[in-house]
Residue, then its C-alpha position, 0 to 999 in steps of 0.5 A: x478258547x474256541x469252544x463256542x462263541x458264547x464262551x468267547x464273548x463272555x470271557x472278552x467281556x470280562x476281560x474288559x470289565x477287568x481294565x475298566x475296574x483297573x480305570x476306575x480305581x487309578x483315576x476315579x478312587x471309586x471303591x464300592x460302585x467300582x466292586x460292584x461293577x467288577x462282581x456284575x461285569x465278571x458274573x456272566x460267565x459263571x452264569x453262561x457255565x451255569x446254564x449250560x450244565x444245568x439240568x431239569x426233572x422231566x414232568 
C-alpha cells in the first residue's frame, strides 16, 4: 500500500480481526459475537476512508 500509515495500519488491523474471526468460529463455534466483532474490527477503514474524503460547507 504505502500511501500513508494510517491506511497501512488499518488494513493490518483488519487483516488480523480476519484470523481472530476465523479462530473464533474453528474453535469456539461463536456465531453472533464473532460477526459482530468481524463487522466492528473491519469497519474502521471504511471509516478511515470515509473521513478523509469527507467534506463540509464553509460557515
Amino acid at each position: 500500500m504505502g500511501e500513508s500509515i494510517l491506511k497501512d495500519r488499518t488494513y493490518a488491523f483488519a487483516l488480523k480481526v480476519i484470523e481472530v474471526y476465523k479462530q473464533i468460529l474453528v474453535e469456539h463455534k461463536e456465531f453472533v459475537l464473532s460477526k459482530q466483532f468481524l463487522k466492528a474490527g473491519t469497519a474502521i477503514g471504511a471509516l478511515v476512508r470515509e473521513a478523509e474524503y469527507g467534506q463540509s460547507k464553509p460557515l
